[in-house]
Predicted model as a PDB file, atoms N, CA, C, CB and O in Angstrom, pLDDT in the B-factor column:
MODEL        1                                                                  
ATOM      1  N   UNK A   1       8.315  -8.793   3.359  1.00 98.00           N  
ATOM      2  CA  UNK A   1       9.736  -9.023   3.218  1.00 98.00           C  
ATOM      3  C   UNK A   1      10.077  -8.766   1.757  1.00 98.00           C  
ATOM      4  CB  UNK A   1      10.141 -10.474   3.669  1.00 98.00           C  
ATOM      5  O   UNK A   1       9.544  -9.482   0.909  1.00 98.00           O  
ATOM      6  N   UNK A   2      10.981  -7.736   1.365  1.00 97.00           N  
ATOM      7  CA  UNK A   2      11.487  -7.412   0.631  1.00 97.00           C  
ATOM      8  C   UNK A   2      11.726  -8.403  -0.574  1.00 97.00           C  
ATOM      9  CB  UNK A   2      12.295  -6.946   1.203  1.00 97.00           C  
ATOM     10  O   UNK A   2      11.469  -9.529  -0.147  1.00 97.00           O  
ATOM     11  N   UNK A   3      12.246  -8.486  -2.374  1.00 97.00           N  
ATOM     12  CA  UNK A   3      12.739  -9.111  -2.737  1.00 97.00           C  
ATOM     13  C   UNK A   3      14.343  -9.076  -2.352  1.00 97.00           C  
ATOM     14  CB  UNK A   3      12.285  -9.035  -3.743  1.00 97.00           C  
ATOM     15  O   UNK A   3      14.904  -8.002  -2.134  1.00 97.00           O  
ATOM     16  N   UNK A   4      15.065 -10.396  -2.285  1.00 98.00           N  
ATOM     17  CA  UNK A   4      16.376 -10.177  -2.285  1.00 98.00           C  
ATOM     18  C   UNK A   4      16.476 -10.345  -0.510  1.00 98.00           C  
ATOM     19  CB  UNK A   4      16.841  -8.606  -3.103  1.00 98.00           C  
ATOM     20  O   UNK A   4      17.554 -10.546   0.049  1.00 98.00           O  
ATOM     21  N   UNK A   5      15.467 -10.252   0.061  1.00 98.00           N  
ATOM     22  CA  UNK A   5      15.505 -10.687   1.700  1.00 98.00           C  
ATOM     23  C   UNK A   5      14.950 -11.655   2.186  1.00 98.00           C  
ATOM     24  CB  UNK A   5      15.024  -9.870   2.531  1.00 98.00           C  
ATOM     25  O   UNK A   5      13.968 -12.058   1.563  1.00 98.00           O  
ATOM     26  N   UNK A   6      15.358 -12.429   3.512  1.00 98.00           N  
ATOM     27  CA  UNK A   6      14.541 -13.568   4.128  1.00 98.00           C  
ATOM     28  C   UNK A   6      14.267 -12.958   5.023  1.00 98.00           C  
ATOM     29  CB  UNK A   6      15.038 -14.871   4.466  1.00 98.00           C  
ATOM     30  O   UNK A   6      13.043 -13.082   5.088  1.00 98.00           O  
ATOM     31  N   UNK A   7      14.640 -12.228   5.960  1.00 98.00           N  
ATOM     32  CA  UNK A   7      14.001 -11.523   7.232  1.00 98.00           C  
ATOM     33  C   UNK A   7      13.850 -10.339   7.304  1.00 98.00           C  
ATOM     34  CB  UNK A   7      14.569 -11.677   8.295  1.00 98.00           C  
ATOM     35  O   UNK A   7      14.726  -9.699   6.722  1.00 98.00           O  
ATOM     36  N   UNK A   8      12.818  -9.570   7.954  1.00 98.00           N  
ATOM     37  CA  UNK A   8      12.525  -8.447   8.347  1.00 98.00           C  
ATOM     38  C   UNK A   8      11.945  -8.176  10.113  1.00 98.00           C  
ATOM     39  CB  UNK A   8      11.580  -8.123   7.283  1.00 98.00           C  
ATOM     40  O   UNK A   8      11.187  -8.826  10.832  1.00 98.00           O  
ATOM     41  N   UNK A   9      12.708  -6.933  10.316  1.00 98.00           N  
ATOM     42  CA  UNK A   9      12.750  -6.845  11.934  1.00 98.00           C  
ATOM     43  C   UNK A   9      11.152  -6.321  11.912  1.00 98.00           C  
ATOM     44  CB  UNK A   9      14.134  -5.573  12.769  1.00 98.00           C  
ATOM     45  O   UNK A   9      10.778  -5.829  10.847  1.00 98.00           O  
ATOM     46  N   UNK A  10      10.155  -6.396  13.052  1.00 98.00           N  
ATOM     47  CA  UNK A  10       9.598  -5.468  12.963  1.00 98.00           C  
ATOM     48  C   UNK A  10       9.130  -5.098  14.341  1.00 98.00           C  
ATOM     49  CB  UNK A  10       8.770  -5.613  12.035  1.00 98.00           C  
ATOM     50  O   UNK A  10       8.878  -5.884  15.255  1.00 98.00           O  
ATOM     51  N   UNK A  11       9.033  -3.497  14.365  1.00 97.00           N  
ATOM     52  CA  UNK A  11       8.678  -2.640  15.903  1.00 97.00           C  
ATOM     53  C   UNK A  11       7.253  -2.960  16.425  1.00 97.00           C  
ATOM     54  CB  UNK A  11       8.698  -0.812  15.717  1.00 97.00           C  
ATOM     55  O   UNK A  11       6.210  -2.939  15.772  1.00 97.00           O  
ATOM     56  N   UNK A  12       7.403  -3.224  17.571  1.00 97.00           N  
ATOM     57  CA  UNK A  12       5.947  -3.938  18.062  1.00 97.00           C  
ATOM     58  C   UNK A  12       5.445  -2.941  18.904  1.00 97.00           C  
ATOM     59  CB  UNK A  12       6.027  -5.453  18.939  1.00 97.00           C  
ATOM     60  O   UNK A  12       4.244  -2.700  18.789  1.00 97.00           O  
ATOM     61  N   UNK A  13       6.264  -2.137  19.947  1.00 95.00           N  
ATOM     62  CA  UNK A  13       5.779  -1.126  20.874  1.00 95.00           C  
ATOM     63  C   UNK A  13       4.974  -1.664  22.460  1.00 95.00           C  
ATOM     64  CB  UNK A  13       4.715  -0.274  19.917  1.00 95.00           C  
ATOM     65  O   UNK A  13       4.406  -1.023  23.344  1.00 95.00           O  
ATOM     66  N   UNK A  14       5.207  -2.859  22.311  1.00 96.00           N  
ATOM     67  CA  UNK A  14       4.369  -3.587  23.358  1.00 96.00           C  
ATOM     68  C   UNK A  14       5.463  -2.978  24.540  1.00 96.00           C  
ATOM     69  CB  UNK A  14       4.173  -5.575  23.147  1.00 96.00           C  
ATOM     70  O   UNK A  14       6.552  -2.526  24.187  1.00 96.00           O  
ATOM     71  N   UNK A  15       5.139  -3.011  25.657  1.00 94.00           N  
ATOM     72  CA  UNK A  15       5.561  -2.288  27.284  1.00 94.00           C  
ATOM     73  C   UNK A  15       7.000  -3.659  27.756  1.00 94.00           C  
ATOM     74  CB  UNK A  15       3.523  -2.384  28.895  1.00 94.00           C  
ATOM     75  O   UNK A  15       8.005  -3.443  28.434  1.00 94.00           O  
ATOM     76  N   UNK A  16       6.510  -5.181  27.005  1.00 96.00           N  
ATOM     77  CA  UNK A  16       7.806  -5.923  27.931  1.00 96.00           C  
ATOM     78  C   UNK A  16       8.316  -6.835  26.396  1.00 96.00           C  
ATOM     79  CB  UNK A  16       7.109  -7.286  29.755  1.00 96.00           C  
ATOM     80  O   UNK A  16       7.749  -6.737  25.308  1.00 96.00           O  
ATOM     81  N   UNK A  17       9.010  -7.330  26.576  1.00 97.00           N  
ATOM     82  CA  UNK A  17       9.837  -8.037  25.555  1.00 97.00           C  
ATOM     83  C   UNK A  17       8.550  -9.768  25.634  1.00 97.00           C  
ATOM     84  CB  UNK A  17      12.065  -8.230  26.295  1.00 97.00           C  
ATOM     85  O   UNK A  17       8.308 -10.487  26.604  1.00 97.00           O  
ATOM     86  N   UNK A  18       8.028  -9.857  24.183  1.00 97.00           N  
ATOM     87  CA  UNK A  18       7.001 -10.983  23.726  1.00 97.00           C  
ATOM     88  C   UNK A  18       7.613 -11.686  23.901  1.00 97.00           C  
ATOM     89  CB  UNK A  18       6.390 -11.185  22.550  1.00 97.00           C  
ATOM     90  O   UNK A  18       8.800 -11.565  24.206  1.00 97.00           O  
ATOM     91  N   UNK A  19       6.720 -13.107  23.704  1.00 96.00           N  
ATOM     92  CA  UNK A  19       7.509 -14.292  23.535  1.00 96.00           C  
ATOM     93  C   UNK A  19       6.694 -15.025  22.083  1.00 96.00           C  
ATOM     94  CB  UNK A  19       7.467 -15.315  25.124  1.00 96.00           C  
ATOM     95  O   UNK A  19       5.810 -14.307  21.615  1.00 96.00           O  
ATOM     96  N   UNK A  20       6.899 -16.201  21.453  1.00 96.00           N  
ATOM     97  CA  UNK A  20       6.318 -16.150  20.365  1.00 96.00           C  
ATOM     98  C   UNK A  20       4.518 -16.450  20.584  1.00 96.00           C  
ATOM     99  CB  UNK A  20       7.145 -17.174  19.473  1.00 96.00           C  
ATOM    100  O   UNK A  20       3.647 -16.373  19.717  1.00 96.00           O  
ATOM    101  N   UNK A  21       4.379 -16.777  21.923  1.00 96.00           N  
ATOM    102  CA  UNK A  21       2.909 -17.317  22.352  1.00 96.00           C  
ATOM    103  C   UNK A  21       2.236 -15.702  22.033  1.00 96.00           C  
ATOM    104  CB  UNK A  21       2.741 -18.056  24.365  1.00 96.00           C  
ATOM    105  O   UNK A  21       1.173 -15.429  21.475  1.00 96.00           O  
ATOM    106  N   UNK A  22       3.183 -14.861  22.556  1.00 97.00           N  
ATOM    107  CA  UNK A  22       2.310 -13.399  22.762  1.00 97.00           C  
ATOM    108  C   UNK A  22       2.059 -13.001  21.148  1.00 97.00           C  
ATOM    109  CB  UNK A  22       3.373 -11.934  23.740  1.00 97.00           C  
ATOM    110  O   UNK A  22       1.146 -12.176  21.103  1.00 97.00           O  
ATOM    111  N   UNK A  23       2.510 -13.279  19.973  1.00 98.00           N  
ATOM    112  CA  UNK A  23       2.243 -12.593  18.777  1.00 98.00           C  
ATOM    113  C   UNK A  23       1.405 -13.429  17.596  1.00 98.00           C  
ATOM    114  CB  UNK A  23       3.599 -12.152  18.271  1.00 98.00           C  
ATOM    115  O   UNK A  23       1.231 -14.625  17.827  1.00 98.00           O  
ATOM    116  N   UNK A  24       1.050 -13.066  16.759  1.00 98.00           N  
ATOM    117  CA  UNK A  24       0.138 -14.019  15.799  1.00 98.00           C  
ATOM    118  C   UNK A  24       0.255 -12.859  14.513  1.00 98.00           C  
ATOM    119  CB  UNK A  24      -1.807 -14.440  16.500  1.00 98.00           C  
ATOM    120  O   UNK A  24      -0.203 -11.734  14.307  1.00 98.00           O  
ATOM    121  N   UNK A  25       1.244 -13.933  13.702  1.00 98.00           N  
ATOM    122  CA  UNK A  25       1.701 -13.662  12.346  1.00 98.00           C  
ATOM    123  C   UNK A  25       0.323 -14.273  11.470  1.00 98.00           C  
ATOM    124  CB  UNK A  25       3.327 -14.499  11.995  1.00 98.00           C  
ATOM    125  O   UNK A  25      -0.418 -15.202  11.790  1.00 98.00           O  
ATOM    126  N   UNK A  26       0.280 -13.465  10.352  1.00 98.00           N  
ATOM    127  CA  UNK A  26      -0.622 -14.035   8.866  1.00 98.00           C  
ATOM    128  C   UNK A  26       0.085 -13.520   7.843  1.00 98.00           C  
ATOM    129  CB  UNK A  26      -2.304 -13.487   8.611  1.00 98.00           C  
ATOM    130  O   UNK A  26       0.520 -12.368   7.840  1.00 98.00           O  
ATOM    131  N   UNK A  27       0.282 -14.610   6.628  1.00 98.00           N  
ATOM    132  CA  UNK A  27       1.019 -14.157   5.542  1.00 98.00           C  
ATOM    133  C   UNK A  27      -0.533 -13.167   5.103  1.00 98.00           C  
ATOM    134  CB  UNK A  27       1.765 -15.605   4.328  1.00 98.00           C  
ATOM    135  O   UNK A  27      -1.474 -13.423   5.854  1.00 98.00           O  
ATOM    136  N   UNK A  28      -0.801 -12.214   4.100  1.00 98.00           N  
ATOM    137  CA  UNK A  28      -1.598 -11.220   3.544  1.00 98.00           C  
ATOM    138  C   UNK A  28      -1.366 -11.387   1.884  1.00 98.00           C  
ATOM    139  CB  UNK A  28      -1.162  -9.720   4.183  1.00 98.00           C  
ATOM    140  O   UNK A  28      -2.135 -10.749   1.164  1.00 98.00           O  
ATOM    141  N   UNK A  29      -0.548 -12.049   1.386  1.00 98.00           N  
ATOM    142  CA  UNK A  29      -0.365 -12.577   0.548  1.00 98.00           C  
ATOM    143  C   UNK A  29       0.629 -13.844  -0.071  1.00 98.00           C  
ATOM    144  CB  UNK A  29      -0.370 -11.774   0.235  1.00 98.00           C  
ATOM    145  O   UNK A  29       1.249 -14.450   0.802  1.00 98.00           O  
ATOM    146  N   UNK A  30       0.848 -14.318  -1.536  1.00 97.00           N  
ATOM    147  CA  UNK A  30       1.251 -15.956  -1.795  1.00 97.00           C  
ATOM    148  C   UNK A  30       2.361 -15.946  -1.299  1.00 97.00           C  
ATOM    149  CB  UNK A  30       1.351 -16.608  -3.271  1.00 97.00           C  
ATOM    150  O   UNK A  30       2.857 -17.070  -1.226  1.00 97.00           O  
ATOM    151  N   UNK A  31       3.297 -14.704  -0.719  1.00 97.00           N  
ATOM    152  CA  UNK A  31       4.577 -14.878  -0.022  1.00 97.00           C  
ATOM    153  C   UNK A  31       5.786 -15.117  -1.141  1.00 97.00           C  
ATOM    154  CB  UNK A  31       4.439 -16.175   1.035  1.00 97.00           C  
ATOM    155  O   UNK A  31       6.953 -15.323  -0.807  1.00 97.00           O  
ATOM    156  N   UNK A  32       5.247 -15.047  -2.767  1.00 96.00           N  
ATOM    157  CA  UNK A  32       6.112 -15.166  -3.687  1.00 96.00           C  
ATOM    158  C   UNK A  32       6.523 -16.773  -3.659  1.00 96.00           C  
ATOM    159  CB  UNK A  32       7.245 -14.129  -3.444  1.00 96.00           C  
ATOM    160  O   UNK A  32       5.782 -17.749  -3.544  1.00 96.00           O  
ATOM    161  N   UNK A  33       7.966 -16.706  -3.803  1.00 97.00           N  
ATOM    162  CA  UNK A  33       8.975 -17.732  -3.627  1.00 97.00           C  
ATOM    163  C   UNK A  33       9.181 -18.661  -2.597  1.00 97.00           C  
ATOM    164  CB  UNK A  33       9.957 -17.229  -3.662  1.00 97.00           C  
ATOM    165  O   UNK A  33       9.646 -19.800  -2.654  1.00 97.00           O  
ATOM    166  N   UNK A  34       8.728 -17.945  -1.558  1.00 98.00           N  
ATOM    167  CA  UNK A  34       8.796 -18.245  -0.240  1.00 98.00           C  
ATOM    168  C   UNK A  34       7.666 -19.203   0.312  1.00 98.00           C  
ATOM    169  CB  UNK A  34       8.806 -17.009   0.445  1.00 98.00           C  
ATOM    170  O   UNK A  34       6.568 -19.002  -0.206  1.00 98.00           O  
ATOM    171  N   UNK A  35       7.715 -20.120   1.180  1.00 97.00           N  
ATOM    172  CA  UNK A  35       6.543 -21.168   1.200  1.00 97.00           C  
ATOM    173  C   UNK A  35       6.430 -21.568   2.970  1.00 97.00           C  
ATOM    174  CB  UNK A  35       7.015 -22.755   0.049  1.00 97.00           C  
ATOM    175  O   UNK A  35       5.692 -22.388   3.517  1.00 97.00           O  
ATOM    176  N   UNK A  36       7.417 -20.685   3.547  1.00 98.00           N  
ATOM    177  CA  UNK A  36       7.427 -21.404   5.021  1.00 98.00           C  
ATOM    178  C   UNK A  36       7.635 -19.740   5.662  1.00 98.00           C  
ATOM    179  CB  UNK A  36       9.018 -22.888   5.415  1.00 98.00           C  
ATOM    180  O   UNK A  36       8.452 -19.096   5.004  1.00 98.00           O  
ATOM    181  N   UNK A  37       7.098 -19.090   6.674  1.00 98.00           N  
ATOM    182  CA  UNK A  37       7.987 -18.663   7.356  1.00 98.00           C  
ATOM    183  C   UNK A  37       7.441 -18.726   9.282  1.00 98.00           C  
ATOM    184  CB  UNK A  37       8.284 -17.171   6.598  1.00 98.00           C  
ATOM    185  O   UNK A  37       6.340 -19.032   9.739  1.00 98.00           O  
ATOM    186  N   UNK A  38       8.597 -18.344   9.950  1.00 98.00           N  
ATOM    187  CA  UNK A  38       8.373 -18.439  11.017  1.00 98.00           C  
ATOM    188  C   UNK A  38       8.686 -16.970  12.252  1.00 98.00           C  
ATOM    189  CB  UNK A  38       9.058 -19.643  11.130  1.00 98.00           C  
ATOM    190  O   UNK A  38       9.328 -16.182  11.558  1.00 98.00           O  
ATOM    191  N   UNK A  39       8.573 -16.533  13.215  1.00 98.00           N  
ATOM    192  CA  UNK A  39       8.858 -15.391  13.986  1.00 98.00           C  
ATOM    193  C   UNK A  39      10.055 -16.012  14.786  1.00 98.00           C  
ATOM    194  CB  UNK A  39       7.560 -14.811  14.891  1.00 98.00           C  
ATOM    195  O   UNK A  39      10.340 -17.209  14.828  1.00 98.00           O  
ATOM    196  N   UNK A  40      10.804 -14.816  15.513  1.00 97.00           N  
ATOM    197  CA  UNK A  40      12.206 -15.119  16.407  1.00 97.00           C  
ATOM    198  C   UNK A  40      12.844 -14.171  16.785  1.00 97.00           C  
ATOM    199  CB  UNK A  40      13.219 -15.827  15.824  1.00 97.00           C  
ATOM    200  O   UNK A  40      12.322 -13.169  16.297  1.00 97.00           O  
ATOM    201  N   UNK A  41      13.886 -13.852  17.526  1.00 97.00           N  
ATOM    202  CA  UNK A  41      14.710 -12.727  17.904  1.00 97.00           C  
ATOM    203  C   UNK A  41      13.726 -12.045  18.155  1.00 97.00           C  
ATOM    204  CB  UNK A  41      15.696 -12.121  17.010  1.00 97.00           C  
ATOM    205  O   UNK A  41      13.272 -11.297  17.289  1.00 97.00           O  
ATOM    206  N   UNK A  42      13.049 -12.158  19.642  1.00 98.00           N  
ATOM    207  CA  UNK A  42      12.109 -11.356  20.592  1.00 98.00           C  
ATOM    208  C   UNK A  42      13.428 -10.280  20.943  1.00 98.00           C  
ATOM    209  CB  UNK A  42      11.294 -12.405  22.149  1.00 98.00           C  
ATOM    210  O   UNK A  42      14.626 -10.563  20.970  1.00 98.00           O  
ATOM    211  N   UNK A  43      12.809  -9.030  21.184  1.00 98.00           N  
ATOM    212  CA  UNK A  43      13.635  -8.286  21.814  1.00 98.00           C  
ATOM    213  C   UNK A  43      12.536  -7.078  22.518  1.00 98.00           C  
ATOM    214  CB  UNK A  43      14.836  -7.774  20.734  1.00 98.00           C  
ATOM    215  O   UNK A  43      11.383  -7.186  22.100  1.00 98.00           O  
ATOM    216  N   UNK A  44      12.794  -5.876  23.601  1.00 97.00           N  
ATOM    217  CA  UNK A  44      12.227  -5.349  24.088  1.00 97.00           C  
ATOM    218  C   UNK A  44      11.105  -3.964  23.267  1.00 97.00           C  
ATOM    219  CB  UNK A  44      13.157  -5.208  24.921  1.00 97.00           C  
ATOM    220  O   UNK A  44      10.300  -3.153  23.725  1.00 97.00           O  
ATOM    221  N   UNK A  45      11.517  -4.224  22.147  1.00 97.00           N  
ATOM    222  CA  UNK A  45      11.212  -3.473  21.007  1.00 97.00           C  
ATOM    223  C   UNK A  45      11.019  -3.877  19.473  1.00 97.00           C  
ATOM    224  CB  UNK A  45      12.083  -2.684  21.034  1.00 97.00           C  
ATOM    225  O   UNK A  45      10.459  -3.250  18.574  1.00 97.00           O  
ATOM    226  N   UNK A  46      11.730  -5.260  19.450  1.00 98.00           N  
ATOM    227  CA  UNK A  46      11.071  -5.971  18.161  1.00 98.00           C  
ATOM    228  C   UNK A  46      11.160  -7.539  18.110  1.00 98.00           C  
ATOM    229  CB  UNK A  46      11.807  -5.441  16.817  1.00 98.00           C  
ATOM    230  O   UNK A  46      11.614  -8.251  19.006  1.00 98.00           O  
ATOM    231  N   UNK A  47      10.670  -7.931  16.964  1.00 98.00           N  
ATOM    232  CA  UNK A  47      10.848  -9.544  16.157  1.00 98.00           C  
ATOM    233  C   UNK A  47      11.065  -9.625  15.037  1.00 98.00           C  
ATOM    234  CB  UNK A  47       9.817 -10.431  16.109  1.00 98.00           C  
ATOM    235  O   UNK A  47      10.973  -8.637  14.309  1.00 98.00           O  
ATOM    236  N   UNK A  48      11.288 -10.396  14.746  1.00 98.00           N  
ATOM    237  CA  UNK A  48      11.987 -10.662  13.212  1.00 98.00           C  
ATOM    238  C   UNK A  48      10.848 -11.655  12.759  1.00 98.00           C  
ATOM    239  CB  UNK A  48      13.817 -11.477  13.166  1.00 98.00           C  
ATOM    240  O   UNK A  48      10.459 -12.589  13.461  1.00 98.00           O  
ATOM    241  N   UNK A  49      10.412 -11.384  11.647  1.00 98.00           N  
ATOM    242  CA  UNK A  49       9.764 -12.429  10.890  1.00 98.00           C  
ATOM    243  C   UNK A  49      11.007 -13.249   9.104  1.00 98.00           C  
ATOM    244  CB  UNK A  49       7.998 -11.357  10.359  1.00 98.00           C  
ATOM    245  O   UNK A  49      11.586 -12.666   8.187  1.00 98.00           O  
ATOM    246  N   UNK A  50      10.880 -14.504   9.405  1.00 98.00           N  
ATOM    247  CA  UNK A  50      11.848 -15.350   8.683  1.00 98.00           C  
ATOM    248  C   UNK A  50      11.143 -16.190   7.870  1.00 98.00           C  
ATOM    249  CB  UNK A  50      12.731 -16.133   9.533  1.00 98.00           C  
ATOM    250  O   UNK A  50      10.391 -17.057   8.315  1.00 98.00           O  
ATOM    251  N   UNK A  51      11.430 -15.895   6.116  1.00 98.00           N  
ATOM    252  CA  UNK A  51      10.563 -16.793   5.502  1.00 98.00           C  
ATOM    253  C   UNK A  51      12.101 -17.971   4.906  1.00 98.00           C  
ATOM    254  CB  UNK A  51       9.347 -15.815   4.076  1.00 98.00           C  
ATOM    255  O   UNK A  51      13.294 -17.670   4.856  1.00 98.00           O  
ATOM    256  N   UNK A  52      11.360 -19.422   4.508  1.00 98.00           N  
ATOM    257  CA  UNK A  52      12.616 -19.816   4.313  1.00 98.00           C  
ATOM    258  C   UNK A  52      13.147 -19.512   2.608  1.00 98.00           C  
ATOM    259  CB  UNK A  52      12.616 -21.391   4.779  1.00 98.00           C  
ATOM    260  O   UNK A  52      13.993 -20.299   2.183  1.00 98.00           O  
ATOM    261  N   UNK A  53      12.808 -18.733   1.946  1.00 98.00           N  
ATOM    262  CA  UNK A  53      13.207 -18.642   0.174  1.00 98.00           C  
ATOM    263  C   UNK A  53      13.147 -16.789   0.308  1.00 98.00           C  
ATOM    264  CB  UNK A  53      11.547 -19.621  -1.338  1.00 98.00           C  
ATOM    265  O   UNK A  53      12.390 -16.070   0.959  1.00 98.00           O  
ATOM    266  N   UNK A  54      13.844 -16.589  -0.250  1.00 98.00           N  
ATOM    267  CA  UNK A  54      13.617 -15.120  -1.091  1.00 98.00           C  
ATOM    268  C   UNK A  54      12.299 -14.901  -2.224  1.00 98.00           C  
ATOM    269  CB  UNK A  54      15.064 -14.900  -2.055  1.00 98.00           C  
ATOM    270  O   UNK A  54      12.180 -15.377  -3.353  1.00 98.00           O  
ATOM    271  N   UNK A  55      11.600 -14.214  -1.642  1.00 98.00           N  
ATOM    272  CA  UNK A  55      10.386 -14.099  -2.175  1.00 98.00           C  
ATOM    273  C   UNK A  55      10.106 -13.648  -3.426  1.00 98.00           C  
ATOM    274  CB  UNK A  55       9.792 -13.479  -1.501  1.00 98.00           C  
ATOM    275  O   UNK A  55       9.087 -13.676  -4.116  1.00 98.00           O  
ATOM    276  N   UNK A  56      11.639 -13.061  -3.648  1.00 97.00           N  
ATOM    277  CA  UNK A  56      10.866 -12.749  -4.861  1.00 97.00           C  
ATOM    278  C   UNK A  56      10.454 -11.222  -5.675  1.00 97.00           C  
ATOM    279  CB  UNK A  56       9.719 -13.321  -4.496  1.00 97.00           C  
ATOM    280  O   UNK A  56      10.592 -10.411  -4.760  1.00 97.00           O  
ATOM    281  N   UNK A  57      10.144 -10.656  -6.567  1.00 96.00           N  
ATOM    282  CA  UNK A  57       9.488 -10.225  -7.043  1.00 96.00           C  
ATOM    283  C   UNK A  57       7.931  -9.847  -6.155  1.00 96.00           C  
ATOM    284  CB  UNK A  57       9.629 -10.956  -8.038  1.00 96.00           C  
ATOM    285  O   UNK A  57       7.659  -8.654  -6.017  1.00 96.00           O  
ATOM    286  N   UNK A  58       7.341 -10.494  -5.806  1.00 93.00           N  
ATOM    287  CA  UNK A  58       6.217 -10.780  -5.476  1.00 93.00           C  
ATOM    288  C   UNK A  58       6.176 -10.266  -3.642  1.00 93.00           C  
ATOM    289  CB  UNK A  58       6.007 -12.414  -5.936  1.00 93.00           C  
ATOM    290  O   UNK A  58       5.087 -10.097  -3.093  1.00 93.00           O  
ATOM    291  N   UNK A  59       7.395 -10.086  -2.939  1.00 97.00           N  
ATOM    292  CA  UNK A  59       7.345  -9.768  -2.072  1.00 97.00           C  
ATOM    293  C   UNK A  59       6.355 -10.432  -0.855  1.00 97.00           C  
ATOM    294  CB  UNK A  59       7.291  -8.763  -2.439  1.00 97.00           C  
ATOM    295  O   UNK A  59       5.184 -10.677  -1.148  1.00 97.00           O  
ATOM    296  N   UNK A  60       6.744 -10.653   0.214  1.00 98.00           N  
ATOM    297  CA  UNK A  60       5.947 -10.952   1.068  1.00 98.00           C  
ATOM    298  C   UNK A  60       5.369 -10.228   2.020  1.00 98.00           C  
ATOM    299  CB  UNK A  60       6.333 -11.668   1.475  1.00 98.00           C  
ATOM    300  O   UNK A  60       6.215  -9.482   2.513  1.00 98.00           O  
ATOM    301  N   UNK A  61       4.146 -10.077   2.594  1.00 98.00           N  
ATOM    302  CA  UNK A  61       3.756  -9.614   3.374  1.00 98.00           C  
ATOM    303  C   UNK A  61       2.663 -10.031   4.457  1.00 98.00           C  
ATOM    304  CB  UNK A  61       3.643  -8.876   2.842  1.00 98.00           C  
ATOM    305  O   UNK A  61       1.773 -10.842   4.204  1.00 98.00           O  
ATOM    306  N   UNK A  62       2.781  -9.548   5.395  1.00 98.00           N  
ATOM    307  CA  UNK A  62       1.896  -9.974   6.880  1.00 98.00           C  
ATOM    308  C   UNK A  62       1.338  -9.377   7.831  1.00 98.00           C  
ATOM    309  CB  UNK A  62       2.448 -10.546   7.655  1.00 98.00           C  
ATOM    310  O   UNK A  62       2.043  -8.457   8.248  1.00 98.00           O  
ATOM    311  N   UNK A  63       0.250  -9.507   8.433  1.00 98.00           N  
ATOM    312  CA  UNK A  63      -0.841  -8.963   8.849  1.00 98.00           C  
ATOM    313  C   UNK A  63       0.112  -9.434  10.539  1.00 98.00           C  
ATOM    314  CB  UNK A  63      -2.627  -9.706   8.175  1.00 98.00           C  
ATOM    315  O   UNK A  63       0.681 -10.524  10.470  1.00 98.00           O  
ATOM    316  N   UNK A  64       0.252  -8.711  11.842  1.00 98.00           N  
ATOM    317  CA  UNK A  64       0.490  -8.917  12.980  1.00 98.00           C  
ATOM    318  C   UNK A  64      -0.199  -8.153  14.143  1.00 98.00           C  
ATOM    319  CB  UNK A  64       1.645  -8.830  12.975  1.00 98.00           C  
ATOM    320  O   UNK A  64      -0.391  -6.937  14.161  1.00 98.00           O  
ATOM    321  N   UNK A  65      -0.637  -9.285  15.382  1.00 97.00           N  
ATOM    322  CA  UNK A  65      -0.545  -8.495  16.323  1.00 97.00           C  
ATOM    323  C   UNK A  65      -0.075  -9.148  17.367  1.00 97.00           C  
ATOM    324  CB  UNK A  65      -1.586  -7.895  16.544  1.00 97.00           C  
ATOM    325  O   UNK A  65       0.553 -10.206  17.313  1.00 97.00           O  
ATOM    326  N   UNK A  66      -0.425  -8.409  18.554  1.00 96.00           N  
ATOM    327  CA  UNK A  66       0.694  -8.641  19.511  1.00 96.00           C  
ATOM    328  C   UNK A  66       0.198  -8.459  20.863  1.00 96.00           C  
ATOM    329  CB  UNK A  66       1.882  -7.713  19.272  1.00 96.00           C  
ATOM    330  O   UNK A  66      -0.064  -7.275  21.074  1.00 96.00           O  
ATOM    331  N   UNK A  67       0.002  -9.143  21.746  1.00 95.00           N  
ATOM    332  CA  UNK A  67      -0.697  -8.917  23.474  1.00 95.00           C  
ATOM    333  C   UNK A  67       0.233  -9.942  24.536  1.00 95.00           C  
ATOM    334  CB  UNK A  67      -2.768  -9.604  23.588  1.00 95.00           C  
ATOM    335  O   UNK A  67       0.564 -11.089  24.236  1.00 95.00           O  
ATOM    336  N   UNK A  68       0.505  -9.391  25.580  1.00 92.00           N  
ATOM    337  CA  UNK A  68       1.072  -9.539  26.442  1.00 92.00           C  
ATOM    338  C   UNK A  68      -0.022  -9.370  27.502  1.00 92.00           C  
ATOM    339  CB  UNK A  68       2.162  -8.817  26.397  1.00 92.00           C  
ATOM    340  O   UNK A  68      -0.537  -8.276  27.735  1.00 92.00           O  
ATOM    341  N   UNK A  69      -0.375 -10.596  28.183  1.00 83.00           N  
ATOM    342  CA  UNK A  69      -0.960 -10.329  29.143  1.00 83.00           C  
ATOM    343  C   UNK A  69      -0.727 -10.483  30.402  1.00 83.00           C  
ATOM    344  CB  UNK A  69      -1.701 -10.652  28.991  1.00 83.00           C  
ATOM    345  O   UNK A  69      -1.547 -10.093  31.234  1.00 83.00           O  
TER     346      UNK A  69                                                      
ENDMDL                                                                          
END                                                                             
């Protein structure tokens, strides 16, 4: 997640619309500014990952995957 942003959409490609059981977020780094975040806005093609602070400089980033079984 960008500096200057709290959320970012991202394309999953999975065949049916997830739910949050189906995905497993990891921050990949200190997340900056930011100290919480959570996933939401399932859709048939993406999710949004939501940290609660603007990160920052330091930017956040996260490792995801995704199964529907």
């Amino acid at each position: 997640i960008a500096s200057g942003q709290t959320t970012i959409a991202v394309t999953h490609g999975l065949s049916a619309t997830p739910t949050a059981d189906d995905i497993m977020v990891t921050p990949t780094n200190t997340m900056g500014s930011a100290t919480k975040y959570f996933i939401g806005t399932f859709t048939s093609s993406q999710f949004t990952i939501t940290v609660n602070a603007d990160p920052g400089a330091t930017t956040a980033t996260f490792a995801w995957k995704a199964i529907i079984l």
